[in-house]
C-alpha positions in Angstrom: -4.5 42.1 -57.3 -5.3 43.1 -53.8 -8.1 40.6 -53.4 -5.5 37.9 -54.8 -2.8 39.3 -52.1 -5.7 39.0 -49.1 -6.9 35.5 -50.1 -3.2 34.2 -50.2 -2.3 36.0 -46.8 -5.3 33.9 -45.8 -4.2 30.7 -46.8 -0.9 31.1 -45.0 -2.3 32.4 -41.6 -5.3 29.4 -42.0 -3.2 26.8 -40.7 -1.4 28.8 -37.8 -4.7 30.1 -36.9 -6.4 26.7 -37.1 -4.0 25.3 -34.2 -4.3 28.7 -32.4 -7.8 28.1 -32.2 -7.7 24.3 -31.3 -5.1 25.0 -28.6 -7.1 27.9 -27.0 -9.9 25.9 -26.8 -8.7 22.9 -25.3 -6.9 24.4 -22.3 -5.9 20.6 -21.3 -4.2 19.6 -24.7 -2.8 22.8 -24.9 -0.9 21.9 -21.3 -0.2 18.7 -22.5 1.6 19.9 -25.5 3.8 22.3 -23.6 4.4 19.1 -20.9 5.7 16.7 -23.8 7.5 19.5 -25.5 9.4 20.8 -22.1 10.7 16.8 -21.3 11.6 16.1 -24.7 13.6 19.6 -24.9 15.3 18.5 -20.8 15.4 14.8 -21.5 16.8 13.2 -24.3 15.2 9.8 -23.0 11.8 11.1 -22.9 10.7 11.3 -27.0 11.5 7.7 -27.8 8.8 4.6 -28.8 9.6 2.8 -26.1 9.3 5.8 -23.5 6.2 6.8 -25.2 4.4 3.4 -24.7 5.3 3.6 -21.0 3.7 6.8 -20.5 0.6 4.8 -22.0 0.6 1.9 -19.8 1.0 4.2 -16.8 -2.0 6.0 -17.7 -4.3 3.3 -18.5 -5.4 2.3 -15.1 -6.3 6.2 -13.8 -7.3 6.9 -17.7 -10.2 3.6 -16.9 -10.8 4.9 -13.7 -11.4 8.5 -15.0 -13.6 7.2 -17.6 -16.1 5.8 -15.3 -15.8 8.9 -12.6 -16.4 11.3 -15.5 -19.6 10.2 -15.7 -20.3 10.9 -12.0 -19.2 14.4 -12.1 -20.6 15.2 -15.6 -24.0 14.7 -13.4 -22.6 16.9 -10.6 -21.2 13.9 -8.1 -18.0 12.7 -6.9 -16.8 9.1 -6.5 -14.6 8.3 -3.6 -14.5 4.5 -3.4 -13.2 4.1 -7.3 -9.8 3.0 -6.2 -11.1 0.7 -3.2 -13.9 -1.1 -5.7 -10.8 -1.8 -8.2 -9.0 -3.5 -5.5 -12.0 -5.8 -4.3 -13.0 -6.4 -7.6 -9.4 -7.8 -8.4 -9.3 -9.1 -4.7 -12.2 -11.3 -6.0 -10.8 -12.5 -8.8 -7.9 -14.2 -7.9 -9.4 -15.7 -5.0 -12.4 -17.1 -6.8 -9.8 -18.2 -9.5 -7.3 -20.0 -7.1 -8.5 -20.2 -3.4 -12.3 -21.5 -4.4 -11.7 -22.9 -7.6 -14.3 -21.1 -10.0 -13.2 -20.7 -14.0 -11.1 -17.8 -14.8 -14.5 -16.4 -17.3 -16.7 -17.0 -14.3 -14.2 -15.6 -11.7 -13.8 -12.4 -14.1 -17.1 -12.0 -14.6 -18.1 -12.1 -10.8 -14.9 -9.3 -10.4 -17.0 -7.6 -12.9 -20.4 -7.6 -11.1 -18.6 -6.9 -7.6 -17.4 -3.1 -8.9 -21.4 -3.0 -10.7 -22.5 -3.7 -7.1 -21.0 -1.2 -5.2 -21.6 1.5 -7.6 -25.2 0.5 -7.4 -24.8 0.4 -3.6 -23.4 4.3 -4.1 -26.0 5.1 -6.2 -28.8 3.6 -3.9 -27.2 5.5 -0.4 -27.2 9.1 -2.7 -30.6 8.7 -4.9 -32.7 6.6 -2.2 -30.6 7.1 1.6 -30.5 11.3 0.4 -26.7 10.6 1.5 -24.3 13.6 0.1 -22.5 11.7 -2.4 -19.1 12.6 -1.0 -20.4 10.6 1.9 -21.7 7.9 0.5 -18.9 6.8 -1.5 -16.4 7.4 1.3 -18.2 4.8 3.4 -18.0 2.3 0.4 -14.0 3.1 0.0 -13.8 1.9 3.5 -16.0 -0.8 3.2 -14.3 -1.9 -0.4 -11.0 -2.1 0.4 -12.1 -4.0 3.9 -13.5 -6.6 2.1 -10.5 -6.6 0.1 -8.5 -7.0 3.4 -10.8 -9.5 5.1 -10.6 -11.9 1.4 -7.3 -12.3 0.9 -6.1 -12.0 4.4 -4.1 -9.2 3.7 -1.4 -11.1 1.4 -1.3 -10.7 -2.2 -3.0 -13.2 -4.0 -1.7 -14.8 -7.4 -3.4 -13.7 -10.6 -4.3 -16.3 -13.4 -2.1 -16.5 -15.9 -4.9 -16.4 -18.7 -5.8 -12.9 -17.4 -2.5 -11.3 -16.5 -2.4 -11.3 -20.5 -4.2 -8.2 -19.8 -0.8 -6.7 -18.2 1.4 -7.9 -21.1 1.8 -6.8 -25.0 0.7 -7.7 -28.1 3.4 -8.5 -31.3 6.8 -7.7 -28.0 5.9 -3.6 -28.0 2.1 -3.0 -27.9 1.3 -3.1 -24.8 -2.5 -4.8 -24.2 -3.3 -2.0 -21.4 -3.1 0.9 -23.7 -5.9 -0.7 -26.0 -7.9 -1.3 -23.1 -7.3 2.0 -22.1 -8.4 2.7 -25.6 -11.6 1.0 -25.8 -12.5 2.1 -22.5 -12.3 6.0 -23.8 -14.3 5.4 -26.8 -17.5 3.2 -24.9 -17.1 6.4 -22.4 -17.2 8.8 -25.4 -19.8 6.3 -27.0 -22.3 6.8 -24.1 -21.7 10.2 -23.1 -22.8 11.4 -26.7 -24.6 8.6 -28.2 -26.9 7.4 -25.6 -29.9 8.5 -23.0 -28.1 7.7 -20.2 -25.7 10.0 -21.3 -27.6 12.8 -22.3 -29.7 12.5 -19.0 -26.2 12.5 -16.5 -25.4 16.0 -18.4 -29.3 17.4 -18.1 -29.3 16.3 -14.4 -25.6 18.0 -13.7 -26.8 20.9 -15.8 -29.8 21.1 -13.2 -30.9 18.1 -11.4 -34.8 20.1 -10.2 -34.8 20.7 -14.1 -34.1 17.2 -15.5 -36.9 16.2 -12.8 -39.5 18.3 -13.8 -39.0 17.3 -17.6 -39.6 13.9 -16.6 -36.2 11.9 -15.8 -36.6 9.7 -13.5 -33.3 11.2 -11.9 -32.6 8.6 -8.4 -32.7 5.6 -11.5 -30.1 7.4 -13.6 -28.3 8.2 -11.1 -28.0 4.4 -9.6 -27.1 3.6 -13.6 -24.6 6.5 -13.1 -22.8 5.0 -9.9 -22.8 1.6 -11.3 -21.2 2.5 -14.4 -18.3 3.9 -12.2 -18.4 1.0 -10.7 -18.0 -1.4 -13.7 -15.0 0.9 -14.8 -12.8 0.9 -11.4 -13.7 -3.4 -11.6 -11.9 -3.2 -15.2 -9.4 -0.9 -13.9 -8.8 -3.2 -11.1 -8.1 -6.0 -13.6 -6.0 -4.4 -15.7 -3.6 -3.1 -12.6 -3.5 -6.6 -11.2 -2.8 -8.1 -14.6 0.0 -6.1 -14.6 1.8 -7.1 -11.5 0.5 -10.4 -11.4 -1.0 -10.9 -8.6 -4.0 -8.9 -6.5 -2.9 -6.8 -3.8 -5.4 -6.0 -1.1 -3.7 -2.1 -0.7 -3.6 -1.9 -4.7 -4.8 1.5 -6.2 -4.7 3.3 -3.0 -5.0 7.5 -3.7 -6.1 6.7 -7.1 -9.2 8.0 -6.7 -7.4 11.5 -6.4 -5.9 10.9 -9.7 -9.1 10.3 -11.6 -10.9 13.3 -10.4 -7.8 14.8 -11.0 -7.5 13.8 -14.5 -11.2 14.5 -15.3 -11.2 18.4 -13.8 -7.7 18.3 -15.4 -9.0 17.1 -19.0 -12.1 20.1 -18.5 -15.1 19.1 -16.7 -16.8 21.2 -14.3 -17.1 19.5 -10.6 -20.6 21.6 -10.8 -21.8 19.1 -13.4 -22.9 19.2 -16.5 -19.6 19.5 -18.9 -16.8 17.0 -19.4 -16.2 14.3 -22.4 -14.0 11.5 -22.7 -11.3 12.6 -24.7 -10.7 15.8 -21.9 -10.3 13.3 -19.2 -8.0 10.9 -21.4 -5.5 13.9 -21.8 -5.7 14.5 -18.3 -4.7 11.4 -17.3 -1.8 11.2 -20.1 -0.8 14.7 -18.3 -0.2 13.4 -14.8 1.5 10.2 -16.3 3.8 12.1 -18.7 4.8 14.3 -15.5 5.6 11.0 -13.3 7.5 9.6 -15.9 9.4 12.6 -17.1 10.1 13.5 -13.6 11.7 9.9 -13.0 13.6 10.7 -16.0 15.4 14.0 -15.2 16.4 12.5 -11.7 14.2 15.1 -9.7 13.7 14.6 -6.1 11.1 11.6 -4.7 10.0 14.8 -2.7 10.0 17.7 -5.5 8.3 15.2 -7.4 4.8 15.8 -5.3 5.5 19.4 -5.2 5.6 20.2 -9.1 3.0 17.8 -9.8 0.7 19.4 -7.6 2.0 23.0 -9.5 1.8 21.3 -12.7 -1.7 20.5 -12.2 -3.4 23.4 -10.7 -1.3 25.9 -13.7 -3.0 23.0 -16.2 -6.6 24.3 -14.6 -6.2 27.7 -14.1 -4.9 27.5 -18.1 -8.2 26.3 -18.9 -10.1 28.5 -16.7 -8.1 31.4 -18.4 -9.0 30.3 -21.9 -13.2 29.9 -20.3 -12.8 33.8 -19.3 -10.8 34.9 -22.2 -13.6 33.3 -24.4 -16.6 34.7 -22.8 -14.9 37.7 -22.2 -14.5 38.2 -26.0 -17.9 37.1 -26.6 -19.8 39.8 -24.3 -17.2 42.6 -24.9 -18.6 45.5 -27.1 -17.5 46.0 -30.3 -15.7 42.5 -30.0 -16.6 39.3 -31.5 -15.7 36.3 -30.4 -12.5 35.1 -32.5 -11.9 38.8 -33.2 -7.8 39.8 -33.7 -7.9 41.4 -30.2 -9.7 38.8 -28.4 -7.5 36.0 -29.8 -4.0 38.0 -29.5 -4.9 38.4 -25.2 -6.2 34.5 -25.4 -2.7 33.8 -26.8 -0.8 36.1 -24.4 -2.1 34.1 -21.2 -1.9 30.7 -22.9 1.9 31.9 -23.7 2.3 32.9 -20.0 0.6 30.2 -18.4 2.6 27.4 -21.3 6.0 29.2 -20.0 4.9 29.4 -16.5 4.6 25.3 -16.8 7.9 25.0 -18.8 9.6 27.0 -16.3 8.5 25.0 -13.1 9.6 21.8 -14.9 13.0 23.2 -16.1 14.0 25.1 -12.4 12.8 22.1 -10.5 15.0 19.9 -13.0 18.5 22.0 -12.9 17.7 22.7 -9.1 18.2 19.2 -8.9 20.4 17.4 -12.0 23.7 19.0 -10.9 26.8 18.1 -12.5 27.3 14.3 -12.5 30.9 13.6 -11.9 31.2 9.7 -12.5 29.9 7.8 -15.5 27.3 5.0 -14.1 24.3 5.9 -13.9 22.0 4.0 -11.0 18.3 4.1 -10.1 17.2 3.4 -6.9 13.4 2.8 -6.1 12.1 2.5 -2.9 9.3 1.7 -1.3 8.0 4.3 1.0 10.1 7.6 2.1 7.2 8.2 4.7 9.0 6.4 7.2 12.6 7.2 9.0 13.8 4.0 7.9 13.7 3.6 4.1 14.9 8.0 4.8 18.2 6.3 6.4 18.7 3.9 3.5 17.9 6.5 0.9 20.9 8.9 3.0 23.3 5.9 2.8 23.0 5.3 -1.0 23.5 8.8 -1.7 26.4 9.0 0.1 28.0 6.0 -1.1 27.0 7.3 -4.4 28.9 10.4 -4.2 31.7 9.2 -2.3 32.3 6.6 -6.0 30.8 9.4 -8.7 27.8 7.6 -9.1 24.7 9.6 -10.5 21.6 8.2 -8.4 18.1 8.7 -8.9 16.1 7.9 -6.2 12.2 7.7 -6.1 9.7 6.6 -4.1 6.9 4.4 -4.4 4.7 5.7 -1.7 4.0 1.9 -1.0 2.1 1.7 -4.2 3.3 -1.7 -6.2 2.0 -0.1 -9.6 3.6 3.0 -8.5 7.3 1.1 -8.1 6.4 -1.0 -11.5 6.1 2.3 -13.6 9.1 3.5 -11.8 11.2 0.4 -12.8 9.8 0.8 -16.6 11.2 4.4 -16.8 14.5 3.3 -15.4 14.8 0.3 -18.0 13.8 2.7 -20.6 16.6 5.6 -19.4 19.2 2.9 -19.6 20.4 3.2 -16.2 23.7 1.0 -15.4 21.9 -0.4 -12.9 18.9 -0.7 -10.9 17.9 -0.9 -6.7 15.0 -1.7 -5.6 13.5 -1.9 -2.2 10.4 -3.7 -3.1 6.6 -3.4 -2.2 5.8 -6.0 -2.6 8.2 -9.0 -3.6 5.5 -10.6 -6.0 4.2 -8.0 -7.8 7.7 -6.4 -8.5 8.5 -9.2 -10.6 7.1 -8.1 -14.1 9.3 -5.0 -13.6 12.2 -6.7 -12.2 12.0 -9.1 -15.1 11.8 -6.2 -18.1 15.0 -5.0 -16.7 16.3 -8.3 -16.7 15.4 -8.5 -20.6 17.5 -5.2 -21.2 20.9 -6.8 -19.3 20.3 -4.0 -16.5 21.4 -5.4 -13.2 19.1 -5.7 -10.7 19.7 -5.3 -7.0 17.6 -6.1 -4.3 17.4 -4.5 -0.7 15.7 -5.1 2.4 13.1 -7.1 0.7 13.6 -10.0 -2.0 12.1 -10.4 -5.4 10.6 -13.4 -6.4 10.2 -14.9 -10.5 13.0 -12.7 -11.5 16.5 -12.4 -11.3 18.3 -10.2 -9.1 21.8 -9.9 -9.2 22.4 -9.9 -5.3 20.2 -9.3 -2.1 21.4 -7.2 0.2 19.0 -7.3 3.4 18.6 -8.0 7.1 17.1 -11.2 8.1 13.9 -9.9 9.3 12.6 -13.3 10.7 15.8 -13.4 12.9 14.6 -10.3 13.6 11.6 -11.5 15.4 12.9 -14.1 17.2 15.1 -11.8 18.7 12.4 -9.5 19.6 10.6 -12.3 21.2 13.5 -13.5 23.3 14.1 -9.8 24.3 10.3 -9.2 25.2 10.5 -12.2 27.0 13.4 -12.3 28.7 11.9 -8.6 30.2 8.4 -9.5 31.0 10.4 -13.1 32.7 8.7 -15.7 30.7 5.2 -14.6 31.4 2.6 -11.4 30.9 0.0 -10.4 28.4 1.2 -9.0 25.1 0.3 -7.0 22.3 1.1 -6.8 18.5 1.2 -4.3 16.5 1.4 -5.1 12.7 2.5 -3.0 9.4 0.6 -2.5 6.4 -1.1 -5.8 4.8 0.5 -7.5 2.5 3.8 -6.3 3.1 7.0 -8.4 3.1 8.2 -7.1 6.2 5.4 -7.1 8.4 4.7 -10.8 7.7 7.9 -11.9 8.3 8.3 -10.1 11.5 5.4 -11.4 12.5 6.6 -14.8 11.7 9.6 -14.7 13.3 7.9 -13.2 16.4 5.6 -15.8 16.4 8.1 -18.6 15.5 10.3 -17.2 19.1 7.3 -17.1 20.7 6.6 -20.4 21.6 9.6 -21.3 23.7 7.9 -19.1 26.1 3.8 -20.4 26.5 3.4 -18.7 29.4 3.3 -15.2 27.3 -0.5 -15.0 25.7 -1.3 -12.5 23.2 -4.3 -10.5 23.9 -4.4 -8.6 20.9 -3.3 -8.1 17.2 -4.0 -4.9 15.1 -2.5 -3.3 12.3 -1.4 0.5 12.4 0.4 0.2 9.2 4.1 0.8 10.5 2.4 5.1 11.0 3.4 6.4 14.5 0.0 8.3 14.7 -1.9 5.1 14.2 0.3 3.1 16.8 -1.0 6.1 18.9 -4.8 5.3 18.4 -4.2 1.9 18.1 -3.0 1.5 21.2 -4.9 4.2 23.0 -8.0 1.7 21.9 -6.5 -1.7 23.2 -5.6 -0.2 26.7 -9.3 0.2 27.2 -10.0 -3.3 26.6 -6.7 -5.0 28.1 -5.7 -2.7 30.6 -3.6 -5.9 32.2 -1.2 -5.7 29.2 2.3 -6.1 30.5 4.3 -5.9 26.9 4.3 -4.6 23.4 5.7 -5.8 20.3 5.7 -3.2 17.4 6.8 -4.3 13.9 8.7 -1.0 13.4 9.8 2.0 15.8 7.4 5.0 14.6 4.4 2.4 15.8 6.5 1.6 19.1 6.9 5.2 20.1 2.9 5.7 18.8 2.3 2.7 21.5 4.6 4.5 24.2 3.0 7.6 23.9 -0.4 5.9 24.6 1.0 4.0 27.5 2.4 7.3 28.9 4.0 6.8 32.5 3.7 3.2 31.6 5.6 2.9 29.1 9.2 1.8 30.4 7.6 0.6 33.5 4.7 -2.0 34.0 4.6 -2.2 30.4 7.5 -3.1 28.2 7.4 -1.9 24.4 10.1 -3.6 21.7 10.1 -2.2 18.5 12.3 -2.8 15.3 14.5 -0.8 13.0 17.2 1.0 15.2 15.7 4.2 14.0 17.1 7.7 15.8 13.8 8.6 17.6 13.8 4.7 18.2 17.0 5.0 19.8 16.5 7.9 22.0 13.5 6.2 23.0 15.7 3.0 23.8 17.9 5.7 25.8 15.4 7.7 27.7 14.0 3.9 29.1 10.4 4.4 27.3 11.2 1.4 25.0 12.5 -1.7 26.2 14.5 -2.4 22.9 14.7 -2.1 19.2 15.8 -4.6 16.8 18.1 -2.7 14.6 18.7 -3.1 10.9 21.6 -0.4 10.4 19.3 0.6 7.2 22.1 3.6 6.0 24.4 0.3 6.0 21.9 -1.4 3.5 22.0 1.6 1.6 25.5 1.8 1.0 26.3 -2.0 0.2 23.4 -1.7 -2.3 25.0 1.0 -4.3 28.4 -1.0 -4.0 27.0 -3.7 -5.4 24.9 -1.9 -8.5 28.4 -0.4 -9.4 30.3 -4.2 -8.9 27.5 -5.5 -11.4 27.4 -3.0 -13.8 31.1 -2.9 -14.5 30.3 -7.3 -14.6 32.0 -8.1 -11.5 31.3 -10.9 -9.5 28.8 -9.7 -6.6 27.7 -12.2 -3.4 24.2 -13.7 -4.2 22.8 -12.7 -0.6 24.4 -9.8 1.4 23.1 -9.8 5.1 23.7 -6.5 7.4 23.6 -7.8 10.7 20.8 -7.5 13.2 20.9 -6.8 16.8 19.1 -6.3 19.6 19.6 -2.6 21.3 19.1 -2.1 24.7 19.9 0.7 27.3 22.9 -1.0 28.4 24.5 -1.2 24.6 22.3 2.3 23.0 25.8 4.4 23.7 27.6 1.7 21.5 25.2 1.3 19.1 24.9 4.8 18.1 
């Protein structure tokens, strides 16, 4: 009868204790769990198919990337350049598809053998050139996404149609990435375990003198190794430009963080030697289920970095817990490994570390939800909150917002078009009254723009327009206008003559190339002004710094500046130093408050002000006019004008 009792007490603790065990010993999933679990319990939006399938697609670019960088850590490297190569290799693509007229198979499969190349040109620098890898692949990031630059010119380029199927779903819900993302896993998992290559890239991470002396030839593996990476961040590439349509030459910037991430996240050691394929697939779904469930619950662009950055090192030190707790048990006298003691202390810190998660997401979340007095609910994504500007216009909406009881979620992109898309998906799939956006880039915001339009969410647009989509209204400045009027300011200053320079924003944005158009359009009523000079500093007041610091040494007769924005123009001034304000003359653009004070104190000539809290606030009246179906203006323009010392005082 006893017996009977034991063997039935048994069979009921055998499940619990199978999922104990499972769950101990796979520190990632078990953080994962705990993840889905705490957003489903704080967001009612999170647990639904269509949500679900969005989390998928928004892993599947750093879940292919991850895939191909697992491989380079399993053997105890580290791949910098994975998000640069995905870029060229997409870069290369649509230009061989459109610009020199190759077929779309031959096109793809020279994208292919682009990312193959530089991993082979990785592998060559660390097994041949005795280069650290860290170095190596750091040079080939820079080189990558130069190339990327120099091809396209730094303008998005158009993606075939008959590949951006890639970015699109099968049946209207399955959505094509995910079974790349799929596939992807299981040739990882397929070569990893199945294969010499793969048995040789965990022998040689284990101990690379080792794999030697047993007769690997180690500097060929590892060139195998590289290239693999590189032939996964070339799919990647593919799969990111499919989505947005078109190939942007700044695409997958910082996503090489993300992949490491997801593969130290998902379990391998960045000594080498231990990783798999389903570990780094759960790391990615990890970081993507806290981007999307973050969106959700209307936490702070800015929190947002901070608790995924907690998130992820409580995810590690979970399974670096579970590591200790194991051995631990294993080498402890008179303690087996799975004994009752050993696994009640593993549950206790999995417990405390699976709370300590919940209970970053939940504070974080109430810190910031508050009590939503009005009944629309609008999200607002822009581009880059790195910049005083798009700070302004984030300040404005919110305080329209509050002023009508309007609950706003505002995130930001971090000038990252696939960034903004999954942002746009996880507002469509919230069921937000309405939707802003301050776009990236006005091509590749389209697909996103375009789902919301499918779900009868309004769409506004600000600053920047949208193009193949509908938008409801745009409410913007007329940044060409813009331009001109620098140039007629500039000029009017340096009296219709002098040597000038320019300094642009990021590639491939909408803003830089139209205020560079428009500068260059009021340019020529005055031919006596010659441009000496053009460089980006990608609209960053420390770059505008260096930037300029470097052009003074070759064109030391400059007599004017034109920035594209105001962080870049006070960069430039602070370069010119007693200069600035006197035999040179710097006009910048925005109207920002250090622009202003700058305008003030005489060290800029001018700024060409956009009134960007303005833009702000007319966005969010029009996202509440078109939810509630009322009749909004097509275009909005905030006016632009030129600020000088004489009118700052006004202005401000």
């Amino acid at each position: 009868m006893a017996t009977e009792t034991a063997k039935s007490d048994a069979g009921t603790g055998g499940g619990v204790s199978v999922i104990r065990r499972v769950l101990l010993d796979n520190g990632a999933l078990s953080a994962l769990v705990v993840l889905v679990v705490a957003m489903s319990l704080l967001s009612g939006d999170f647990l639904t198919t269509q949500n679900l399938l969005n989390v998928g697609v928004q892993a599947a670019v750093t879940a292919i990337l991850a895939f191909g960088v697992t491989f380079v850590i399993v053997s105890a490297g580290i791949d910098l350049s994975v998000g640069s190569v995905a870029a060229l290799s997409a870069t290369v693509l649509a230009w061989s598809a459109t610009s020199a007229g190759v077929p779309v198979v031959l096109a793809v499969v020279l994208a292919i053998v682009t990312g193959i190349a530089c991993g082979f040109v990785n592998g060559a620098l660390v097994s041949y050139g005795k280069l650290p890898p860290f170095i190596a692949t750091l040079a080939m990031l820079s080189i990558a996404r130069g190339l990327s630059l120099v091809i396209s010119q730094g303008s998005p380029i158009a993606f075939p149609d008959s590949v951006s199927v890639l970015g699109d779903t099968l049946g209207g819900w399955l959505p094509v990435p995910v079974l790349v993302m799929i596939a992807m896993g299981l040739v990882t998992a397929l070569i990893l375990g199945r294969t010499f290559i793969g048995r040789s890239m965990y022998a040689i991470g284990g101990n690379e003198e080792a794999a030697r002396l047993s007769g690997l030839r180690v500097k060929r593996q590892k060139i195998v190794i590289y290239a693999l990476s590189g032939l996964f961040a070339a799919v990647a590439g593919i799969v990111l430009a499919s989505r947005l349509v078109s190939a942007q030459p700044q695409a997958a910037q910082g996503y090489e963080l993300d992949a490491i991430a997801a593969v130290v996240i998902g379990g391998a050691s960045l000594a080498g030697g231990v990783g798999k394929a389903s570990g780094t697939l759960i790391g990615a779904l990890i970081l993507a289920v806290l981007r999307n469930g973050l969106n959700l619950l209307s936490v702070s662009a800015f929190w947002q970095q901070v608790v995924i950055g907690v998130v992820i090192a409580l995810a590690v030190l979970l399974d670096t817990l579970r590591r200790k707790a194991g051995s631990g048990a294993a080498s402890s006298a008179g303690t087996a490994p799975g004994a009752p003691g050993s696994g009640r202390r593993g549950a206790l810190k999995f417990a405390g570390a699976a709370l300590a998660v919940a209970l970053v997401v939940g504070a974080v979340s109430y810190v910031n939800s508050g009590s939503s007095g009005g009944t629309k609910k609008v999200g607002m994504s822009l581009s880059t909150l790195n910049n005083p500007f798009f700070v302004q216009m984030k300040e404005g909406a919110q305080a329209e917002a509050e002023k009508a009881g309007v609950d706003l979620t505002v995130t930001d992109a971090q000038n990252d078009a696939s960034q903004q898309a999954n942002q746009l998906q996880n507002f469509t799939s919230s069921g937000v009254s309405s939707i802003i956006v301050n776009p990236v880039d006005s091509d590749a915001v389209g697909p996103g723009v375009r789902s919301a339009n499918k779900a009868d969410i309004p769409v506004i647009a600000a600053d920047r327009g949208v193009n193949k989509a509908d938008t409801a209204t745009l409410v913007a400045s007329d940044n060409v206008a813009g331009g001109k009027l620098a140039a007629d300011a500039l000029a009017d200053k340096l009296g219709g003559k002098g040597s000038i320079v320019i300094l642009q924003g990021t590639a491939g944005t909408s803003a830089s190339r139209e205020r560079g158009a428009g500068f260059a359009e009021g340019l020529k009523a005055y031919p006596d002004i010659k441009v000496v000079a053009k460089q980006p500093a990608d609209f960053d007041r420390t770059k505008g710094l260096d930037v300029m610091t470097n052009l003074i040494q070759s064109h030391p007769g400059v007599t004017g500046v034109f920035a594209e924005n105001d962080e870049m123009a006070l960069g430039a001034a602070k370069a010119l130093g007693a200069k600035a304000g006197k035999s040179v003359s710097v006009v910048g653009f925005d109207g920002t408050p250090d622009g202003l004070k700058a305008v003030e104190a005489g060290t800029l000539y001018a700024s060409v002000a956009q009134q960007p809290a303005e833009l702000g606030k007319i966005a969010v009246q029009n996202a509440v006019k078109a939810a509630k179906d009322e009749k909004v203006e097509s275009t909005v323009k905030v006016p632009v004008k030129v600020v000088t010392r004489e009118n700052v005082a006004d202005f401000s």
